[in-house]
Residue, then its C-alpha position, 0 to 999 in steps of 0.5 A: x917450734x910446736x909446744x912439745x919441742x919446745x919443752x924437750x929442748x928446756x929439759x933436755x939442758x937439765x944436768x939429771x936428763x939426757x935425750x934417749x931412746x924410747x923403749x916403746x920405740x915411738x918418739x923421742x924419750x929423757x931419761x935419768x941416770x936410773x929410769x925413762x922419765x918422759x916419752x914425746x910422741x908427737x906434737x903435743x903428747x908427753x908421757x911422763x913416767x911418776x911411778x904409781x906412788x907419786x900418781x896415788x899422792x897427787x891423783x886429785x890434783x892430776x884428776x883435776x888438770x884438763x892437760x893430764x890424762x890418767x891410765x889405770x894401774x899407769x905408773x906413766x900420765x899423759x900430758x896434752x901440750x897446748x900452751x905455755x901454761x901446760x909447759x910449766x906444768x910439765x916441767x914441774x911435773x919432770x922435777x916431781x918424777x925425778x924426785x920419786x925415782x930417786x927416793x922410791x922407784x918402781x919395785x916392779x919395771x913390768x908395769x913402769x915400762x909400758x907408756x900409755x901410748x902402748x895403752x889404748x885405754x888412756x882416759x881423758x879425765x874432766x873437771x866436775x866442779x860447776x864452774 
């Protein structure tokens, strides 16, 4: 079982998230009663839609994961799923994007609607502290 099935199938149990279909039509999507809040799109790729308001509150910590890749003016980041710690990163992270949806959606769904997988310009942030 790949890294990516194996959190979809944890979330997938929880009672605010049903399996759906992506809107961008690759993969397969969680969603809440009022928004998509995770695109798989392979093996090892989530989008994880935060709203814009949530990435611009924890960007710092988001910049500095190796997993987390962050798309400019994105209300979506990209997590790389390689272990079991990146899961429990992801997991946390569904938790957060829940919360937000509920307290502050998107005002504008043109933005939110579009995962970075649609998004050619996903930049891969690094750590660039010395050790």
């Amino acid at each position: 079982m790949t890294t990516a099935s194996r959190a979809m199938t944890q979330l997938a149990s929880w009672p605010d998230l049903a399996e759906a279909q992506p809107s961008c039509g690759i993969g397969r999507a969680l969603r809440s009663a009022g928004a998509e809040i995770a695109h798989f799109h392979s093996d090892r790729n989530v989008d994880l839609h935060l709203t814009a308001r949530t990435i611009r509150r924890f960007e710092n910590d988001l910049t500095d994961s190796t997993a987390i890749r962050l798309v400019p003016g994105s209300h979506w980041v990209t997590i790389r799923l390689e272990c079991d710690a990146d899961i429990d990163l992801l997991i946390s992270l569904v938790s957060v994007a829940l919360q937000a949806h509920q307290r502050w959606p998107d005002s504008d769904d043109a933005p939110s609607a579009r995962c970075n997988d649609q998004s050619s310009a996903a930049l891969a942030r690094e750590n660039t502290g010395d050790g």
